[in-house]
N, C-alpha and C positions, 0 to 999 in steps of 0.2 A: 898731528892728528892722533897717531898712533898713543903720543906720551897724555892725551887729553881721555882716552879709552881707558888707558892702565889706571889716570887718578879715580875717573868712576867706579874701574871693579874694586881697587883702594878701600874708597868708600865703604860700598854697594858689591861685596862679594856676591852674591846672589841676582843681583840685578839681569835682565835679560838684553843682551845686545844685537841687534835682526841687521838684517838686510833690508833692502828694500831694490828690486830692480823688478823687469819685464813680468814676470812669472809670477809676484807677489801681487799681493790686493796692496789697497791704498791705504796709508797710513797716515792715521787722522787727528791731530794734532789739537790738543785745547787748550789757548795761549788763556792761562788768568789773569795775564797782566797783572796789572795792582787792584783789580776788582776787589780783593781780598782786604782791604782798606787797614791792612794789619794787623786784623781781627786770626785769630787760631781757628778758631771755630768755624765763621766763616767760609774761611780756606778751608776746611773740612767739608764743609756743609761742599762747597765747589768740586773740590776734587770726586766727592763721590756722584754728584748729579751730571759732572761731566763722563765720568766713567758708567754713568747705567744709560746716557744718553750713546752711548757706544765709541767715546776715544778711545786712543788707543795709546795717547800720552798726553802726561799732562806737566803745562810748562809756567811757571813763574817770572816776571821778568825783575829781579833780584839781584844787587851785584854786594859785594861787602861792604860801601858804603849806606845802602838804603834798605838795610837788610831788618824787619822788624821783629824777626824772629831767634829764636834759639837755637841752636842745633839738635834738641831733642826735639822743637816740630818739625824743623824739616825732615828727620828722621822717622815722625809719625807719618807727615804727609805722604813719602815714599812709602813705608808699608801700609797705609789706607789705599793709594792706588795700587800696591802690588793684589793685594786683599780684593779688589777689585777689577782683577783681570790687567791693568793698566802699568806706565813706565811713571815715574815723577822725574825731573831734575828741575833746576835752578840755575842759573848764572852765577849763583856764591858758591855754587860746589868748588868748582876751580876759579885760579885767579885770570884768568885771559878769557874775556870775552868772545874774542875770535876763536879759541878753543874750543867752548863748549854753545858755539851756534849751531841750532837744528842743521842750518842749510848744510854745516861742516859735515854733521852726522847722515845726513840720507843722501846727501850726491857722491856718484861717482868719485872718487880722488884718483888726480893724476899727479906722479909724483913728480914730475917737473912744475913745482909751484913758478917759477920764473915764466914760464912761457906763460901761463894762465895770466899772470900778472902781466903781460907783455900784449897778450889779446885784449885784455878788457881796457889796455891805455890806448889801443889803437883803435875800439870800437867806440867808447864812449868816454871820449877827454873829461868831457865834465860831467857828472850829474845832479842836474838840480833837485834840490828837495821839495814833494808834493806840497801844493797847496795844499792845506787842512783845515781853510773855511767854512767848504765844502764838505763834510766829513761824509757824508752819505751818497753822494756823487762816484758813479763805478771813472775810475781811471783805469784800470789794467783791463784792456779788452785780450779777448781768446789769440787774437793774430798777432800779439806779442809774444807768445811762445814762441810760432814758428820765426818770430824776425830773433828772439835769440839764437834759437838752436840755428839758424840762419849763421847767426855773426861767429858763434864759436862751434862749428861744425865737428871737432875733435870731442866736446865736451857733452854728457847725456844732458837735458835737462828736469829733474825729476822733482822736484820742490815749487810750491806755490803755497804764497802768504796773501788773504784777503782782511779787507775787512769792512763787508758789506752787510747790509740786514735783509734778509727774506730774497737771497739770490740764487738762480741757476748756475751761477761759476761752476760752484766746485765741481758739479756732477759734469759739465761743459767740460773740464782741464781734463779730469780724471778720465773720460772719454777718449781725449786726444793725446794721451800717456803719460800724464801727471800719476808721478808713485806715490806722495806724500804735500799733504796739504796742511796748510794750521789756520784759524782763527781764534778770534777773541772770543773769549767766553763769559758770560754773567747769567746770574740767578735773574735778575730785572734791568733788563734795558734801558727801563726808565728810576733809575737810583741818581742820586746827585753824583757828578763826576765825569771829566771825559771821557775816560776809560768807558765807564757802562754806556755810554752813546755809541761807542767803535762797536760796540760788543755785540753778539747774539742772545737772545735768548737761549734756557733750557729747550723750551717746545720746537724752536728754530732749526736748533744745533742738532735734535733728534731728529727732524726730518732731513737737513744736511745727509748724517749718516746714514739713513734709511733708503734717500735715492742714490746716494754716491753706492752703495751695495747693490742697490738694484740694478743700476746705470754697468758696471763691472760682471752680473751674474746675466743681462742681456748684452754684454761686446763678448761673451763666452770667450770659448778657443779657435774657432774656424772649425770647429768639428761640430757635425750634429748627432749627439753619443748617446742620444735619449727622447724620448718623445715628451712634451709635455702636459698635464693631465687634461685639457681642452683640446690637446689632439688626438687625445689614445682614442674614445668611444666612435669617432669619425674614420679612424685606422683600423679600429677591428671592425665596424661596416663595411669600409670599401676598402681595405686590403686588397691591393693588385697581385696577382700570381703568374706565373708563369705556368702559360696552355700550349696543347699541341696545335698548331695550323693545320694542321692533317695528318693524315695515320702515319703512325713513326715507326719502325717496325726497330725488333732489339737488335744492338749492334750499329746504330746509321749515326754518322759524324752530321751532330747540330750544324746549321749553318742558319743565318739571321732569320731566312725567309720560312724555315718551320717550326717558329718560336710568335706568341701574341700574347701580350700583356693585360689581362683582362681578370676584373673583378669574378671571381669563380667561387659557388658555391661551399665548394673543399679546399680551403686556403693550403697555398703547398707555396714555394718559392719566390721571395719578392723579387718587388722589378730591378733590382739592383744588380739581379743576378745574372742577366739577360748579357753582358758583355762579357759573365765569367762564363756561360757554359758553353759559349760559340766556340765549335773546333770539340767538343766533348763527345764521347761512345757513351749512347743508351745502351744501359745494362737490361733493360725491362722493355717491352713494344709500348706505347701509349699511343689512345685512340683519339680521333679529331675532337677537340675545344675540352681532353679531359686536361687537368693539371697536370703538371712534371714536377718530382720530389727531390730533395736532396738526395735521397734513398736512390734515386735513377743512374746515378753517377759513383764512380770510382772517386775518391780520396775528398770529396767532399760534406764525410762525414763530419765532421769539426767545424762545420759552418753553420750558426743559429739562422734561424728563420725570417731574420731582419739585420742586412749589415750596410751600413753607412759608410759612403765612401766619403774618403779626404785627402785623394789624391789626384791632381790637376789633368784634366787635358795636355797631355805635351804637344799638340799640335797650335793651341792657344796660350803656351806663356809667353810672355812678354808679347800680345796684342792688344794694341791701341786701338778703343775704339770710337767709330767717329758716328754720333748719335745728333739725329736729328728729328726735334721731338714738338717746333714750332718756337722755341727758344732752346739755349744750350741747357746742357747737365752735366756738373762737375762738381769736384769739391769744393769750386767756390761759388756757387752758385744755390738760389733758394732752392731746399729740398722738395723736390718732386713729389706729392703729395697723391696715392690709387687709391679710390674709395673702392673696394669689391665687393660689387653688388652678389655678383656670384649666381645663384637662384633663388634668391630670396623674394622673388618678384614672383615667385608662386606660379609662373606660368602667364601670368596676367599682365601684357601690354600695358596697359593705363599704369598698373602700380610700377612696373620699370621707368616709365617715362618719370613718376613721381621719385624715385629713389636716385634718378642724375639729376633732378633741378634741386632735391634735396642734399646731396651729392655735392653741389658748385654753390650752393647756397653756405655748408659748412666751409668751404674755404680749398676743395678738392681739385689735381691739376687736369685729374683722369678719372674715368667708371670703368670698371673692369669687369667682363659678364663672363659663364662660364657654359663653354661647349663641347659636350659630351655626345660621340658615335656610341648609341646604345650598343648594337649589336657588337662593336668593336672591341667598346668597354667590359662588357658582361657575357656571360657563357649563358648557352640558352638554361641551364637548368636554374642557374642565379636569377634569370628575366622572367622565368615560369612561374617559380615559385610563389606562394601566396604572400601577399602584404597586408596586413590587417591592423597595421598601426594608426593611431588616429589623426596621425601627418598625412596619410595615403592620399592620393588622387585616382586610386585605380583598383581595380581587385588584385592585381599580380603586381609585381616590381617592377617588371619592365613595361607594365601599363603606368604606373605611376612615375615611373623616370621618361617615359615618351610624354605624357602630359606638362612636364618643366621644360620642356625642352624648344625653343623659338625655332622659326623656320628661318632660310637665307633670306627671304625677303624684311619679316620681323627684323633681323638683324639688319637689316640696310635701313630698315625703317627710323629704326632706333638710334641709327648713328647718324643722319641726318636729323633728327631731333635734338640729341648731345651736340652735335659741332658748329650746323649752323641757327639753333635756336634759344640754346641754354647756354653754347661758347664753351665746352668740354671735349676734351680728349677720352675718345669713344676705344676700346678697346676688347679683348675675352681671349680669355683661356682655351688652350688647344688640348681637350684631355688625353688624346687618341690621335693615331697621326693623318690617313691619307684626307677623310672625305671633308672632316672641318678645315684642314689646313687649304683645300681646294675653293672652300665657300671662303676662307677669309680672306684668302688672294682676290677673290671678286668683288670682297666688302671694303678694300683698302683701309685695315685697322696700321695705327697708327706702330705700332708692335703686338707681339703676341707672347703669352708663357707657355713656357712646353715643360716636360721632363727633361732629366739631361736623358735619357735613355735614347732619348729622338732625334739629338742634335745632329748626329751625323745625316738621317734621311733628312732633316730640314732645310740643313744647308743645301743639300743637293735639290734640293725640289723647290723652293721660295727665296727670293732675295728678301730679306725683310731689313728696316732699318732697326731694330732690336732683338732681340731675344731675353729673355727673362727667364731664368733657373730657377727653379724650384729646389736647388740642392744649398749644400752649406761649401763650397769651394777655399780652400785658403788662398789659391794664388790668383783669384780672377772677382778680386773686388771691384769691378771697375767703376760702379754705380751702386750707390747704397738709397734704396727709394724706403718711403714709408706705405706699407698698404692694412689700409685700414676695412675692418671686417664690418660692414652695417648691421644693427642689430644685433651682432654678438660681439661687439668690441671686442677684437682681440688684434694683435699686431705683428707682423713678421716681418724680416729682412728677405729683398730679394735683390739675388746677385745677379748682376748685365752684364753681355757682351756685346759690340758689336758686329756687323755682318758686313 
């Protein structure tokens, strides 16, 4: 491998040589095959529509017998792809095939070639060669990764060769840790030749990259290190802060019970902060349901007014949990499917009942509604104040948030509608902890979401078969659901545990 590196830079002094592991994006591979039909030009015209289509290399299958070109095009081809952001090689740069194969270059090497050689004769003696009658027919399903990485558990597996037309794979692999991917690539699928039948299109291959980017910028990091621009205007409305429970006087060591998380007028400390201040000396006295500041506190000057945790519960790593939701949920099982209705039902009965038949009509496995303790959530002066916007149901705020707001009966009402009428899983949001957590124990939802800020009173106060985080956790993926937002399409991950 090593001596297959050196004849490149040989070459290609300038050439750039990457990595590809955990931490890198995917690297996107645009096999021209012999689409190029030997044509220069061509092969030009290719190299560059594959590289504004977004590869990231571009590969020829060439060896020095069927080689149609010169060494001064391959020389142009390489700098048309460098010229364009992109890597070129060929199979005739060097003379060993095995040499210079992609798979050689983007996996792992372990330098006991023997043993490698010694796994793959005791995994698979033979390997028959695909049918290719079929040419458009998917053969490599997703669960063949994990039956490799399965068979040679020593070895990463990071490379996947398709060659399908208008598929979800790649963005599927590249999901489940595919670093480096290739397909065939042509200007026209439909050109005489088999090649251009294996092959993608231009318009194909640019949405390949398009979702395979997208697919990689929503599996993020397990950190949530930014808001994004359809949550900031709903986060600088209801910004939760940190209030006094009752008069604090200067000097008194926080403790849980005189600290409440509520939407306040004068934004001062998120709810994040609520486990850092407990055990803290107020510097200042603060009065019942006013805010508490950064400024209230010793050495917590250096902490911005929004911090994101991403560090685990230690009392939940490594717990299994056992979810029971009317059928199972795992990672091998159909994804779990929440439509959040939310309050978009405007306060109006009839239009909720319409929004879960519409709900289980798109294909939904659950409704999820949302239950907010006004007085809990909000500080009276936030509830006082005027509301005059043209969304309003009320002259004040907390008229117009009492107006959305269903009663415990509504709610029983509505989830006997969902469960035994429309055949849905009836569920809502706990925004606030004691007085809705009390009404859903008596509504029997199916689970509930809370903040993680609440987990601990929850657990002590409800057995529930779920819980659902509203935070971004690295170690407590246990359930990855989809919840979909009605009417504003938007989509987020929510992390489970169970209880």
């Amino acid at each position: 491998m090593s001596d297959a590196l050196e004849q490149l830079k040989l070459h290609y002094p300038d050439i750039v040589m990457k990595n590809i592991g955990k931490n890198s994006r995917a690297y996107v591979i645009a096999n021209l095959s012999t689409n190029h039909e030997g044509n220069p030009t061509l092969a030009c015209e290719l190299i560059e529509a594959a590289c504004k289509c977004g590869a990231d290399y571009v590969l020829m299958e060439l060896d020095e017998h069927t080689n149609p070109f010169s060494c001064e095009d391959i020389k142009n081809f390489h700098k048309l792809a460098q010229d364009n952001g992109a890597v070129f090689t060929t199979k005739s740069l060097v003379n060993s095939i095995r040499q210079i194969s992609p798979i050689q270059q983007f996996k792992n090497i372990n330098n006991d070639e023997d043993e490698i050689s010694n796994d793959l004769q005791l995994a698979f003696p033979s390997i028959p060669e695909k049918d290719t009658s079929e040419d458009r027919k998917s053969y490599e399903t997703v669960d063949l990764v994990e039956k490799i990485q399965q068979k040679f558990p020593k070895h990463e597996l990071q490379f996947w060769e398709f060659q399908e037309i208008s598929t979800c794979l790649p963005e599927v692999v590249i999901a489940i840790g595919i670093k480096a991917i290739s397909c065939k690539f042509t200007l026209d699928d439909k050109s005489i030749g088999y090649d251009h039948a294996m092959s993608i299109s231009t318009r194909d291959f640019r949405t390949m990259v398009t979702n395979i980017r997208t697919v990689e910028i929503a599996l993020g990091t397990g950190k949530k290190d930014k808001l994004s621009p359809s949550e900031l205007p709903c986060f600088k409305k209801l910004f939760k802060s940190i209030v006094a429970a009752n008069n604090l006087e200067r000097g008194s060591i926080l403790k849980a019970e005189d600290m409440k998380i509520k939407v306040s007028d004068t934004q001062s400390m998120c709810g994040f902060y609520f486990p850092v201040v407990i055990g803290r000396q107020l510097l200042s006295e603060v009065d019942e349901d006013d805010p508490i500041f950064v400024s209230d506190f010793d050495g917590l000057q250096h902490y911005t007014h929004y911090m994101p945790f991403d560090d685990p519960i230690p009392e939940y790593i490594g717990y299994i949990p056992e979810i029971d939701l009317g059928r199972p949920i795992n990672f091998k099982s159909p994804c779990y499917i929440i439509a959040e209705i939310g309050q978009n039902h405007q306060g109006d009965i009839m239009m909720a009942k319409k929004l879960i038949k519409l709900a289980k009509k798109c294909g939904a496995d659950c409704v999820k509604f949302q239950k907010s303790c006004i007085n809990e959530k909000f500080t009276s002066l936030a509830r006082n104040r005027l509301y005059n916007s043209k969304n309003s149901f009320g002259t004040t705020y907390g008229e117009h948030k009492h107006f959305l707001e269903f009663t415990e009966e509504q709610y029983k009402e509505l989830r006997r509608y969902a469960v035994k009428k429309v055949g849905i899983h009836f569920t809502a949001s706990a925004m606030d902890p004691v007085n809705q957590l009390q009404q859903f124990n008596s509504i029997y939802l199916y689970y509930i979401t809370i903040f993680y800020f609440l987990i601990v009173f929850t657990l002590k106060f409800l057995q529930l078969i779920l819980i659902l985080l509203k935070l971004y956790f690295k170690c407590l993926m246990y359930l990855i659901a989809v919840q979909i937002q009605i009417n504003t399409y938007y989509s987020t991950y929510l992390l489970g545990i169970g209880y």
